[in-house]
Structures are given as structure tokens and as C-alpha cells.
Steps between C-alpha positions, in 0.01 A plus 500: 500500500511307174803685416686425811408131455608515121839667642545213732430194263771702260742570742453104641539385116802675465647353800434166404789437277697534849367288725590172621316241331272264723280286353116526634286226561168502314324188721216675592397616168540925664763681538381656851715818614451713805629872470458739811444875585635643805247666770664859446278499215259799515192309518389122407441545163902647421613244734299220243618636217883537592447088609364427157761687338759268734295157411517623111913530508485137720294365194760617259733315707356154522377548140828543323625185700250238369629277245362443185628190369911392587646770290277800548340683803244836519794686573687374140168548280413853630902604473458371120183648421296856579189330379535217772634805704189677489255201574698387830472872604070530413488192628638624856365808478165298492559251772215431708485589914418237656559626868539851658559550868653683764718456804736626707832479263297680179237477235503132315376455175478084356567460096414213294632428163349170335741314333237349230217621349384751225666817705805338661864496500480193241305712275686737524900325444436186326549566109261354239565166375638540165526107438253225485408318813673170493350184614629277754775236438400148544645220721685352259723860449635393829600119559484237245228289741191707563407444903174315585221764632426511848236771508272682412626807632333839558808704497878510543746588815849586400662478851785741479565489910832619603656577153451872522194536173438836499140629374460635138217623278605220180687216689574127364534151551810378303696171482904451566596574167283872462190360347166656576250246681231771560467877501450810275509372165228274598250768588332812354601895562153532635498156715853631648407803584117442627600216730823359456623134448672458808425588895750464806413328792804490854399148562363183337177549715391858553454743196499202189151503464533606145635154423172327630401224697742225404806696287759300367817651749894476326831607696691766280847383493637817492401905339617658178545868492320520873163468347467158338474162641712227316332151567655156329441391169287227648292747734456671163333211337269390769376883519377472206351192456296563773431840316366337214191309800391798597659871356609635815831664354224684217326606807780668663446281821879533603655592786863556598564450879743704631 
């Protein structure tokens, strides 16, 4: 049986370079796939086995179609490398159960990939940092008159509503003219893989508590490279000072609403 499932991961890689790209969304922090076994199975534990084998090939699927950051998804870094190759297929092969059951169209078997985390698909994709981490900008980077605080704040809310964000494993906050607010280079290989610097949330009220009890909220005006909200110069500024009150950008208490 491990040889059949090694013959289907291989067969799935293979195919990758072929299939439409679409990008999966990576909100819930799992990739959750469902594969199925038909009842013409000889017994339960065949009919099991042929739905984990069909949940394994969905995994490949939604894996290869999570992005990255704007230029790179799964499906690039395992085409580019056997080493990354080999890690996204152990780390399928490996995917926990986390529901079995029957009924009357087949055998059901319930996958869950975590997205973060010491054994997870950011572990296994996301390349060691090969440059220093690089501290924040301050206000005055942005507009000549630094903004009068307001807070403090426990967090920030990047509301990205209705400008079609898509999710991504090392997004961004950048200004009009391509300069990085917040994001990557700010934060450790081990911070961004363990837990990330950035969650997404489909509404300004549900799913933000990351953020905390009173975040500072900004409107993106628009996304760069479908991952990364661009804010103003002067939504820039007052980010940060209102950073420097209370660290919430060191703390990774962002979230991007959808």
C-alpha cells in the first residue's frame, strides 16, 4: 500500500506542471481535502484506503495552488526543486485523518494539512532567510508631518474587502510607490514559519481576533501582485506611530480582511 500511495503522489507531481492554476485559500490555517472510495470495494478497510489514496491526490491539488508570496506558489517551488519536491510529498503522505465515515455514495476519508507549524506546508516551502531581518521604517519614511497618535492599539486590520486579496504564506503591506510597510523582512524564518505575521479574516467583525480588542483598522487602496495590500503614504505613517505605543506589528497582530 505504501507503494501504491508513493505511485500516486508521483504520478499527481508529474501532472502538476499541466494543470490550470487556481490559487487556494489558506484562511483557516488547514488545507482540509476529502477523497472517496467507492462501495464496490471488497470490504471497509479497501474501500478506506482507496478514499485516502483519493483525499492524498485532492491534497496535491490544493497544495500546489497556494501562493507563497506574489511571485511564487507550492506548485513553482516544488517544479524548481526535488528537495522541496520531496518534503510536500512526506508531508502528504503524513497528513493526519481527521474523519472516516461511511454512507451510501462510498467510503470518506477527511485530511488536514496545517499550514504553520514545525511539520507544515510552511516548513516545508518557505526557504531560509539568507538576509538580516530588517527593522521597521518610521513615520517620517512616509510624509514629511508625522500624524498625532490616536491609540493604543492591540493590533492591525488591513481591510482588503472587495479588491480580490488572495491568501499567501509571506504577504505585505506596501505603499503607492512599492515600498514595504510591513511583512517578511521584518520577521524571523522561525517566527514565519511557526506562526506567521499575518491572518485573514472575511469581515471586519468575525475571524480578526488576532488583531485584539481595539486594532487600529486601514482601507487598502488597492493589491499588488494579488497578495499585498497598498495603503497611502499617510496610512503608512500613522501605522507606525501607533506601532512604536504598543509593538503590535513585532507581534504579528495583523490581519488582512478579505
Amino acid at each position: 500500500m505504501k507503494k501504491l500511495f508513493a505511485t500516486i503522489l508521483a504520478v499527481a507531481m508529474l501532472l502538476m506542471s499541466c494543470t490550470v492554476f487556481a490559487a487556494t485559500d489558506i484562511s483557516d490555517g488547514v488545507i482540509r481535502v476529502e477523497g472517496m472510495g467507492a462501495l464496490t470495494n471488497t470490504n471497509a478497510i479497501n474501500g478506506y484506503r482507496a478514499a485516502k489514496v483519493d483525499a492524498m491526490r485532492n491534497a496535491l491539488e490544493e497544495v500546489q495552488g497556494v501562493r507563497i508570496d506574489s511571485d511564487t506558489t507550492v506548485q513553482d517551488s516544488i517544479t524548481a526543486s526535488d528537495v522541496i519536491r520531496s518534503r510536500v510529498n512526506g508531508l502528504i503522505k503524513g497528513a493526519q485523518v481527521v474523519k472516516k465515515y461511511q454512507d451510501k455514495d462510498g467510503y470518506h476519508v477527511i485530511l488536514e494539512i496545517p499550514v504553520r507549524g514545525t511539520s507544515s506546508l510552511a516548513a516545508a516551502v518557505i526557504p531560509e532567510r539568507t538576509t538580516p531581518v530588517v527593522p521597521l521604517a518610521p513615520a517620517k519614511s512616509y510624509v514629511p508631518e508625522i500624524p498625532v497618535s490616536t491609540g493604543p492599539y492591540t493590533g492591525l486590520i488591513v481591510d482588503c474587502s472587495g479588491l480580490g486579496l488572495e491568501t499567501a504564506m509571506a504577504a505585505g503591506v506596501f505603499t503607492p510607490d512599492g515600498k514595504m510597510v510591513y511583512g517578511e523582512d521584518n520577521f524571523t524564518h522561525e517566527e514565519i514559519i511557526n506562526r506567521g505575521y499575518v491572518s485573514y479574516a472575511k469581515s471586519l467583525t468575525s475571524g480578526v481576533s488576532r488583531a485584539g480588542s481595539n486594532p487600529l483598522i486601514v482601507r487598502a487602496q488597492s493589491i499588488k501582485g494579488f497578495v499585498n495590500p497598498v495603503v497611502s503614504n499617510a496610512d503608512a505613517a500613522k501605522i507606525m506611530v501607533e506601532n512604536e505605543k504598543t509593538s503590535f506589528l513585532q507581534q504579528g497582530n495583523v490581519v488582512f480582511v478579505k
